[in-house]
C-alpha positions as CSV (number, residue, x, y, z in Angstrom):
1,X,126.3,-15.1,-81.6
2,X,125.3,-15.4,-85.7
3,X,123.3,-12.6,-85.1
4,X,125.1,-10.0,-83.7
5,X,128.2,-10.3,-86.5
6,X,129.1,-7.2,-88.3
7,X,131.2,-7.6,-91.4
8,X,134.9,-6.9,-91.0
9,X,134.9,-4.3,-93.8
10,X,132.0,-2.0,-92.0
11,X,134.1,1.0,-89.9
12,X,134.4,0.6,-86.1
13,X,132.1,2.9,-84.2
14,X,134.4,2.8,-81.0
15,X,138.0,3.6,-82.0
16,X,140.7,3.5,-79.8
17,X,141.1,-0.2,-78.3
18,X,138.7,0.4,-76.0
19,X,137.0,-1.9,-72.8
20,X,133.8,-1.7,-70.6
21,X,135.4,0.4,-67.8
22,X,137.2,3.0,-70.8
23,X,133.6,3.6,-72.3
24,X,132.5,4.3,-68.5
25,X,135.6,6.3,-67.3
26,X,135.4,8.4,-70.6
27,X,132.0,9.4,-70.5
28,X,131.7,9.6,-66.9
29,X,134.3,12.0,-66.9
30,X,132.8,15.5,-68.1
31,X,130.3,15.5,-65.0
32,X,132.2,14.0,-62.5
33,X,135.4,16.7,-63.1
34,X,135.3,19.9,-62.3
35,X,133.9,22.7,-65.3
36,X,136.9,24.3,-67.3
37,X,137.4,27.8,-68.2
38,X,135.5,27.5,-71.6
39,X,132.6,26.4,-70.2
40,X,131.9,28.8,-67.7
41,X,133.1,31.4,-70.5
42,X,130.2,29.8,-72.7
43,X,127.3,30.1,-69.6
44,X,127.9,33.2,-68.9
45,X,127.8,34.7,-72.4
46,X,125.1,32.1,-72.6
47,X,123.0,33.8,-69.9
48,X,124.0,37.1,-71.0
49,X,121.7,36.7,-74.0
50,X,119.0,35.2,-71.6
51,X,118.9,37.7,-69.4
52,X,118.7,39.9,-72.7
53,X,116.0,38.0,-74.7
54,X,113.5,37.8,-71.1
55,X,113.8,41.9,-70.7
56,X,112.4,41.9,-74.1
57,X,109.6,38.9,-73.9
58,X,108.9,41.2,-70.8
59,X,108.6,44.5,-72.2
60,X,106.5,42.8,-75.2
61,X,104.0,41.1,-72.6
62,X,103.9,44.7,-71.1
63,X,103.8,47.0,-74.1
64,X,101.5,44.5,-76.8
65,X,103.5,42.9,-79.8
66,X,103.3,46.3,-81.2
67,X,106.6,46.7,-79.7
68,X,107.8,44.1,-82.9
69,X,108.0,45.2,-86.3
70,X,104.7,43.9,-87.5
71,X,102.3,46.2,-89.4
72,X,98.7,45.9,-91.4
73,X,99.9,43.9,-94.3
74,X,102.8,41.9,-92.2
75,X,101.2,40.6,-89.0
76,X,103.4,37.3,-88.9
77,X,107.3,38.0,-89.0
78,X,110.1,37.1,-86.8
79,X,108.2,35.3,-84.3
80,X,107.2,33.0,-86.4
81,X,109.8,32.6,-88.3
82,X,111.5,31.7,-85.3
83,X,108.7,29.2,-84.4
84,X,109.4,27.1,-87.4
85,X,113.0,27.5,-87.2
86,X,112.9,25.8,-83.9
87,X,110.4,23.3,-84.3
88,X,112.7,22.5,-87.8
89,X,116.0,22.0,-85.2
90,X,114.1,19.3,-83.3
91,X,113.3,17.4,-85.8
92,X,116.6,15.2,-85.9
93,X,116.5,14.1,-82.6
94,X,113.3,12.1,-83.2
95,X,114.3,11.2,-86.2
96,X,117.8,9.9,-84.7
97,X,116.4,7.9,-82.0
98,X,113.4,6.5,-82.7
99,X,113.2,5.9,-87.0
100,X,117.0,4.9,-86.8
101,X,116.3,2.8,-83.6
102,X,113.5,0.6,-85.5
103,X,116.5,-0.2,-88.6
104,X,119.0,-1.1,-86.0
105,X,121.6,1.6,-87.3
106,X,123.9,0.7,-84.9
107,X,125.7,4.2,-85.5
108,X,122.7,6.1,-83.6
109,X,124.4,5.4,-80.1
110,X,126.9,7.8,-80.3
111,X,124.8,10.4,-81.3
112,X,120.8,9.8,-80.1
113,X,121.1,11.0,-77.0
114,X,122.8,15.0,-77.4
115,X,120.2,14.8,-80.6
116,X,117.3,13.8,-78.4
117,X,118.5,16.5,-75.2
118,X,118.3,19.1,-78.8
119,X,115.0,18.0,-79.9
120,X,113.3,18.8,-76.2
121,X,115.5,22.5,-75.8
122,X,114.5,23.3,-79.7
123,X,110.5,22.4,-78.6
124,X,110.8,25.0,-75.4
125,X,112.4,27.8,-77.3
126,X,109.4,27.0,-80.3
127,X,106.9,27.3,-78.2
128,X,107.8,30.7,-76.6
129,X,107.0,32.4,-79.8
130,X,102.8,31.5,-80.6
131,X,102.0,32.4,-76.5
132,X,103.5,35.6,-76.5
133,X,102.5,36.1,-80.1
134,X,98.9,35.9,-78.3
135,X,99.4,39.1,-76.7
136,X,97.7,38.2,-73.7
137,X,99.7,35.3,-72.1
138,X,97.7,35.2,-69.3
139,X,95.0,33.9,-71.0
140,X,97.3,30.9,-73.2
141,X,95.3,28.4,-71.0
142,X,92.6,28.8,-73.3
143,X,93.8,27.3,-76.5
144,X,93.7,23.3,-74.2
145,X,89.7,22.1,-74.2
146,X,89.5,22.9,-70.6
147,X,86.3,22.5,-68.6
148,X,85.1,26.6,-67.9
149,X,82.7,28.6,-66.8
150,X,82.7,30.8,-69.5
151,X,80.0,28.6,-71.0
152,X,82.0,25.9,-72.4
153,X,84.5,28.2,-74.6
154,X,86.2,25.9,-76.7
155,X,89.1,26.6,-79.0
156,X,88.5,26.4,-82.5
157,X,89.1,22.9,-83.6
158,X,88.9,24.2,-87.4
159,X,92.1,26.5,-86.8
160,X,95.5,24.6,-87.2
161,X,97.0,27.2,-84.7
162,X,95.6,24.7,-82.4
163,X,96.7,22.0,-83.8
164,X,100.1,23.2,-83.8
165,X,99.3,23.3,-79.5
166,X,98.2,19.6,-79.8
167,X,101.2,18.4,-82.0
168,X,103.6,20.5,-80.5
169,X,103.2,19.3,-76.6
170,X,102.8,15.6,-77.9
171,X,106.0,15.9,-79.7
172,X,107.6,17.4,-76.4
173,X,105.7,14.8,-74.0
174,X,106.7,11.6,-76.1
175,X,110.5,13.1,-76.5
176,X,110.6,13.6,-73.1
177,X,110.1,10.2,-71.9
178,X,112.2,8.3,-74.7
179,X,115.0,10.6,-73.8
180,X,114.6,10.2,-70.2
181,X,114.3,6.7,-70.2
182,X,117.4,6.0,-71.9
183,X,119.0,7.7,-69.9
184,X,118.0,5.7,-66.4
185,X,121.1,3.1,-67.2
186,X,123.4,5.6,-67.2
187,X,122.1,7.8,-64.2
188,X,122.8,4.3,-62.5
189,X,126.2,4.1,-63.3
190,X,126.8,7.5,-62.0
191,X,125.3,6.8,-58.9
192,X,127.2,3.8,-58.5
193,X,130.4,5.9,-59.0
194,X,129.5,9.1,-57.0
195,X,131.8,10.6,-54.2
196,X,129.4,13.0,-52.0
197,X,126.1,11.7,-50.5
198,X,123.6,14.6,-51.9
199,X,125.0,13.1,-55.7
200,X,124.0,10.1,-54.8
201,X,120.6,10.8,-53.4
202,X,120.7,13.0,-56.9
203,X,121.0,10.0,-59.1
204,X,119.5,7.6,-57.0
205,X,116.0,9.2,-56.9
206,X,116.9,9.6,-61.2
207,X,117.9,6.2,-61.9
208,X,114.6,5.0,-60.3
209,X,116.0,1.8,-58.7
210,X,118.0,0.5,-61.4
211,X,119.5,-2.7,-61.0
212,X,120.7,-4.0,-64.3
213,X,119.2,-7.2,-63.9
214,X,117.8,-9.0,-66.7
215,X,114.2,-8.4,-66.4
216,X,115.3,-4.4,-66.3
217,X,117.0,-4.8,-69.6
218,X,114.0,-7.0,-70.9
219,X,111.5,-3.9,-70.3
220,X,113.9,-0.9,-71.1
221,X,114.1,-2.6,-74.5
222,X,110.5,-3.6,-75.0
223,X,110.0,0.1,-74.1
224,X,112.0,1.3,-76.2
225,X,110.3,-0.4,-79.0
226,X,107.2,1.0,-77.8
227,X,108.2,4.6,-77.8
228,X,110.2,4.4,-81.0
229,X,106.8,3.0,-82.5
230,X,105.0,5.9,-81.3
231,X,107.5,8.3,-82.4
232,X,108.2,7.4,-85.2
233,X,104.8,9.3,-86.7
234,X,105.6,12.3,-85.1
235,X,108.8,12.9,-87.5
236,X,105.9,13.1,-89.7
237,X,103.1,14.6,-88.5
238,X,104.5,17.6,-86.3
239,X,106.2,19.5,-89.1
240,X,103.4,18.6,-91.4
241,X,100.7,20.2,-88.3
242,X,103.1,23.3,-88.6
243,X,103.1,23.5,-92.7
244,X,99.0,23.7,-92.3
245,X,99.2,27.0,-90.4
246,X,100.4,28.2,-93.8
247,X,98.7,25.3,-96.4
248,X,95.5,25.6,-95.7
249,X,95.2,29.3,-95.9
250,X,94.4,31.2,-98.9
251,X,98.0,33.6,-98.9
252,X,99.5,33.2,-102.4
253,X,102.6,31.4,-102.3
254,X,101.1,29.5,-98.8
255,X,98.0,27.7,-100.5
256,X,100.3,25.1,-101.9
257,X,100.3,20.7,-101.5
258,X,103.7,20.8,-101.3
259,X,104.4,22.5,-98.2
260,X,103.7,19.2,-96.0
261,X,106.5,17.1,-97.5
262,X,108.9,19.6,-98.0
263,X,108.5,21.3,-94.1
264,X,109.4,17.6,-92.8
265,X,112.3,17.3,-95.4
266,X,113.5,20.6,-94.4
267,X,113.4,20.5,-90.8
268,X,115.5,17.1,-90.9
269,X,118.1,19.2,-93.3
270,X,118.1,22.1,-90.3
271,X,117.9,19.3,-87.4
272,X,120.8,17.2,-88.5
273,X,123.3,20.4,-89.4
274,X,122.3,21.7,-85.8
275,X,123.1,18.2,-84.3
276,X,126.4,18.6,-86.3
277,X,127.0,22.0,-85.3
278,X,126.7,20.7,-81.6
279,X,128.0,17.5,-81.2
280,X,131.3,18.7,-83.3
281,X,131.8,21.1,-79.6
282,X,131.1,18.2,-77.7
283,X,133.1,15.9,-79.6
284,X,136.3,18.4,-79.1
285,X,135.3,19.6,-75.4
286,X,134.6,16.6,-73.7
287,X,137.3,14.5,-75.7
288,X,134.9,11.9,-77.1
289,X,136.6,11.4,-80.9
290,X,136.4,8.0,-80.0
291,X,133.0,7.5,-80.0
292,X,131.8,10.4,-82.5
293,X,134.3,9.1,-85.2
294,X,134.6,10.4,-88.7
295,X,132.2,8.0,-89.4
296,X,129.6,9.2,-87.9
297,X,130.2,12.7,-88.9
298,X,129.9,11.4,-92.5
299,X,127.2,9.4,-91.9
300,X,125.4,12.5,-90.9
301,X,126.1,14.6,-93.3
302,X,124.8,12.2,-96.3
303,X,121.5,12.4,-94.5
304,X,122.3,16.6,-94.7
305,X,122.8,15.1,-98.5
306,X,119.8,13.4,-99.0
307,X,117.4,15.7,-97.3
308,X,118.5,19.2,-98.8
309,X,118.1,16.8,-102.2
310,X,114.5,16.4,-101.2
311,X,114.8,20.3,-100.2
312,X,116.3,21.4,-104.0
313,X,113.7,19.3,-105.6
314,X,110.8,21.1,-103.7
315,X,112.6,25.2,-104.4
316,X,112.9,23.9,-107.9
317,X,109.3,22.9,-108.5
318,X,107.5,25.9,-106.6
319,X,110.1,28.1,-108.9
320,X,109.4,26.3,-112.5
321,X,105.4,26.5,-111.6
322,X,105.4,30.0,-110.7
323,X,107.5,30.6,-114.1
324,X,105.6,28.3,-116.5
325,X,102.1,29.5,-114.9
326,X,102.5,32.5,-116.7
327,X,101.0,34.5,-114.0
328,X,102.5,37.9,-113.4
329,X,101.2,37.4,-109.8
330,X,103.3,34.6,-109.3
331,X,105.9,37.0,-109.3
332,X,105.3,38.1,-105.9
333,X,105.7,34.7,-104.3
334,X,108.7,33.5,-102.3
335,X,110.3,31.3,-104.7
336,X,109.8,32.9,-108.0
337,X,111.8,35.5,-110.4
338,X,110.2,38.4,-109.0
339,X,111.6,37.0,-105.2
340,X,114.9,36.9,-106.9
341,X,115.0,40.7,-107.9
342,X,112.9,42.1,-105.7
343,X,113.4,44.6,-102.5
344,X,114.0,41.4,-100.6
345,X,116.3,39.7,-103.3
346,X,118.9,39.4,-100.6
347,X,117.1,37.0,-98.4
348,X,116.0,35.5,-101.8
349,X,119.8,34.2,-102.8
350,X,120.5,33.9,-98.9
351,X,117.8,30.7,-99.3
352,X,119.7,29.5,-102.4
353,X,123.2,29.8,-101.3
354,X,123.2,28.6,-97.8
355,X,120.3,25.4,-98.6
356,X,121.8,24.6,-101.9
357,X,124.9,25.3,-103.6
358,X,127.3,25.5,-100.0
359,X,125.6,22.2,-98.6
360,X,126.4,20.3,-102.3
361,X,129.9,20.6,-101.3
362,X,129.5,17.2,-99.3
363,X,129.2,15.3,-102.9
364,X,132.7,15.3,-102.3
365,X,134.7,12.9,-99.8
366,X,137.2,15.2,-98.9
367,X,134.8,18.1,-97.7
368,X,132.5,16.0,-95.9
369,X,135.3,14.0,-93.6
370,X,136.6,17.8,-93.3
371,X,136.0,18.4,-89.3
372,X,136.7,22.0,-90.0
373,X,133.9,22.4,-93.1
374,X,131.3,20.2,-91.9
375,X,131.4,22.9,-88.6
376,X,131.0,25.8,-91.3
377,X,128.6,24.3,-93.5
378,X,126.4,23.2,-90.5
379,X,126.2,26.6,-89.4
380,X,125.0,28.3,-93.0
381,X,122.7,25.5,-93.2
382,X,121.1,26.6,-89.9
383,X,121.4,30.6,-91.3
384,X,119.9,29.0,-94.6
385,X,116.9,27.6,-93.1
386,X,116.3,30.4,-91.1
387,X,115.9,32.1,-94.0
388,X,113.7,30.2,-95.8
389,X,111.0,30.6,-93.2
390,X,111.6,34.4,-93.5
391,X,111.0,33.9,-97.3
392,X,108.1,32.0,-96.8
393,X,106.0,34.5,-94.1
394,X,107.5,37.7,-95.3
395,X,107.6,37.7,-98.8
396,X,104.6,36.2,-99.3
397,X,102.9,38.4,-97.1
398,X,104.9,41.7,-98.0
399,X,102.8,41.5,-101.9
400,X,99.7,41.6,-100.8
401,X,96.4,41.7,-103.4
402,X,96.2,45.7,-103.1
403,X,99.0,47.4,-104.4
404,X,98.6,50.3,-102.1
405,X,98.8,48.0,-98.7
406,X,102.3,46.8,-100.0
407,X,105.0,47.0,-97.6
408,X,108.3,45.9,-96.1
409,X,109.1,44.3,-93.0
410,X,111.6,46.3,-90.7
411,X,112.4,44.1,-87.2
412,X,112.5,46.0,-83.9
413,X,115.5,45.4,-81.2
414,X,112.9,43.7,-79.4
415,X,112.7,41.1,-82.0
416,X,116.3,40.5,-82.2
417,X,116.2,40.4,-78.8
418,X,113.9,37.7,-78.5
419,X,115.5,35.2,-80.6
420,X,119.0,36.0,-79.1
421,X,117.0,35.3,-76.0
422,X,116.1,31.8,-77.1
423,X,119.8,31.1,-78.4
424,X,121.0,32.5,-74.9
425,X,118.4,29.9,-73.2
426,X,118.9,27.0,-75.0
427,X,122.5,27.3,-75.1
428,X,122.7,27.3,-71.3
429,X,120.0,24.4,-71.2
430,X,122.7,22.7,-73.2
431,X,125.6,23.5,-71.3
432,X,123.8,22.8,-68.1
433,X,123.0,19.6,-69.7
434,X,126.2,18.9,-71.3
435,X,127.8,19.1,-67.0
436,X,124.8,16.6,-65.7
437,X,123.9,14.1,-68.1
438,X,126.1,11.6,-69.9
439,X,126.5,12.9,-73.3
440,X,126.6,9.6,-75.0
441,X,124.4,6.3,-73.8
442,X,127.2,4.4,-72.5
443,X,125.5,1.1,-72.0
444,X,124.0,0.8,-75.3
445,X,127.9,1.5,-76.8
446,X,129.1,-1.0,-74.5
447,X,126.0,-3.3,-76.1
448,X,128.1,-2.9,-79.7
449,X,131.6,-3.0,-78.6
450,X,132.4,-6.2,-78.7
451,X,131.0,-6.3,-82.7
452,X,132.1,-2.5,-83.7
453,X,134.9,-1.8,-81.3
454,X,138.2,-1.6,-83.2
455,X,139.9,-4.0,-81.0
456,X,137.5,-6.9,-81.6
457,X,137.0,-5.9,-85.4
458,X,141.0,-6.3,-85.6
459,X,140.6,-9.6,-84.2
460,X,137.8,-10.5,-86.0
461,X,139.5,-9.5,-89.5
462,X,142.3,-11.7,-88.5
463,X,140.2,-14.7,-88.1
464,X,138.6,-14.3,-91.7
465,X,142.3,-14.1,-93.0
């Protein structure tokens, strides 16, 4: 059909000489074989750090979150650093499968649905941090506008801690269903395949009748649509929530117009080097080079490019305004030449190094088709981004307006041990994942084989000649 045709110069997606029933053996294959030595290797040190992180959201819940490092001047730190950090990973996943659904990028498929699975496991670990930041957990009901008898006690619409409650669970419930419903094609063609009767009844009751019939494909794509539509916003608007927790206070170095614009554009950067970071295991693990190609690797890392462009630009700007302002008090802001010198001048250059001058390496062809660097720099972008949320909550707040409340930040174990905690959990959510699901959406690859699979490209090429 006119069209579906793909220029002969454009890079196959599936390499290999692949057909229908290759696509379907090959990513069939990781859940239907038994679990290698790595992998259990992987869940147990996995749930190791679990186990780990729950002690210590336990004996916080127990003790107060005066078991964390927090103090008078410093009453935000890790945790919500960590909150950002997480909500930041998620980011790509959206991005990946709805905004790139809606401009036909036909290199999404390989990659949407691991990037979608990462969005939901980022959300859960984020949202750990604000309800046991509470103190009281049993009471975390109380932030939803819930009918009470405490004579209608509302939550304070005026406070964008709740908005982050209403952005974050609509970001969760909205990535939940597009990732779930892409996935009801391929949950049939497991259960088609499957050996013993309880993974049948498994799938069957998942793939919710699935037929492959026209009318099935008609909706799933129409819904699609829908859900990529309604999405799409989110990209936007959750980071942006999350940037007002800080905007629209009156901290120095938080009571900036910036933040919106530069939260989103960061937490693309920190999404896209974590789908990187993961998708480069799974590519090698479950022998999928065919399908995650060097293309798409590169693909992905000029949108790493683009967005820690957008990133530089916004560091520069808050830097040059605190310097040309003139205003010694400027000084004590994250991004300024006091940051740089100051008692926390390490995390200072960590920001710059790991966000800017490692991550320009992919300028160049050669480092960004590097399997081995893209792996590395994915990992110091994450480490990067981490660090800027430190910056942002603990420098700022570590310089207060009185001289003699100034103070440093010291984290406890118990704060390490949380955030190992949510690394241990949503590593083995992604493991666990990784052995049940299909990895890559099968039947929308087989959708674009026939136009970017390298047989029919060859064939094609010889035609034009």
């Amino acid at each position: 059909m006119s069209g579906h045709y793909e220029a002969p110069i454009r890079e196959p997606l599936i390499i290999g000489h692949k057909t229908y029933h290759d696509i379907t053996e090959d990513i069939a294959r990781p859940i239907e074989e038994r679990a290698g030595k790595l992998w259990w290797i992987s869940l147990y040190a996995a749930l190791v750090l679990f186990i780990y992180g729950f002690g210590c959201i336990a004996y916080t819940i127990g003790t107060g979150i005066g078991a964390w490092g927090l103090n008078r001047t410093i009453n935000w730190g890790w945790d919500i650093t960590n909150f950002v950090w997480w909500v930041g990973i998620g980011h790509a996943g959206t991005l990946i499968s709805a905004v790139l659904l809606l401009f036909r990028q036909r290199w999404r498929m390989s990659v949407n649905r691991s990037a979608e699975a990462m969005t939901i496991f980022a959300v859960v670990q984020a949202a750990i941090f604000p309800v046991i930041h509470m103190g009281r957990v049993w009471v975390g009901y109380w932030v939803f506008p819930l009918p009470n008898q405490f004579g209608s006690l509302w939550g304070n619409f005026n406070s964008p801690l709740l908005w982050d409650v209403f952005a974050i669970s609509t970001y969760f419930s909205v990535s939940t269903v597009f990732w779930f419903m892409g996935l009801i094609p391929d949950f049939a063609m497991i259960r088609d395949r499957a050996k013993t009767p309880w993974t049948k009844k498994i799938y069957t009751f998942l793939a919710f009748g699935w037929g492959g019939k026209a009318k099935h494909w008609q909706r799933f794509e129409e819904l699609s649509l829908v859900l990529a539509g309604l999405a799409t916003p989110l990209v936007f608007s959750v980071h942006t929530t999350v940037s007002f927790d800080f905007a629209t206070s009156v901290i120095k170095g938080w009571h900036s117009t910036i933040y919106p614009p530069y939260f989103v554009a960061g937490a693309i950067f920190s999404g896209f080097a974590m789908v990187q970071t993961l998708l480069l295991v799974a590519r090698k693990v479950c022998h999928l080079e065919d399908y995650i190609t060097m293309y798409h690797i590169e693909i992905m890392n000029i949108v790493i490019i683009l967005t820690g462009g957008m990133v530089t630009v916004a560091y520069a700007t808050e830097y040059f305004i605190g310097w040309y302002s003139g205003s010694r008090y400027e000084d004590f802001t994250y991004l300024s030449p006091g940051a740089a010198v100051g008692p926390y001048w390490w995390a200072f250059w960590s920001l710059i190094i790991c966000n800017l001058v490692i991550p320009a390496s992919f300028w160049f062809k050669r480092l960004r088709t590097n399997i081995i660097w893209t792996f590395i720099v994915a990992l110091i972008i994450n480490i990067g981004m981490w660090f800027e949320r430190f910056d942002i909550i603990v420098i700022n707040l570590s310089r207060d307006y009185l001289p003699g409340s100034w103070t440093m930040f010291k984290p406890t174990i118990i704060d390490v041990g949380v955030y190992l905690g949510t690394i241990g959990f949503f590593s083995v959510l992604f493991l666990l994942y990784a052995r049940t699901f299909p990895v890559i959406a099968q039947a929308e690859l087989k959708s674009i084989l026939k136009i970017s699979g390298e047989t029919y490209k060859a064939k094609e090429g010889d035609e034009h000649h």
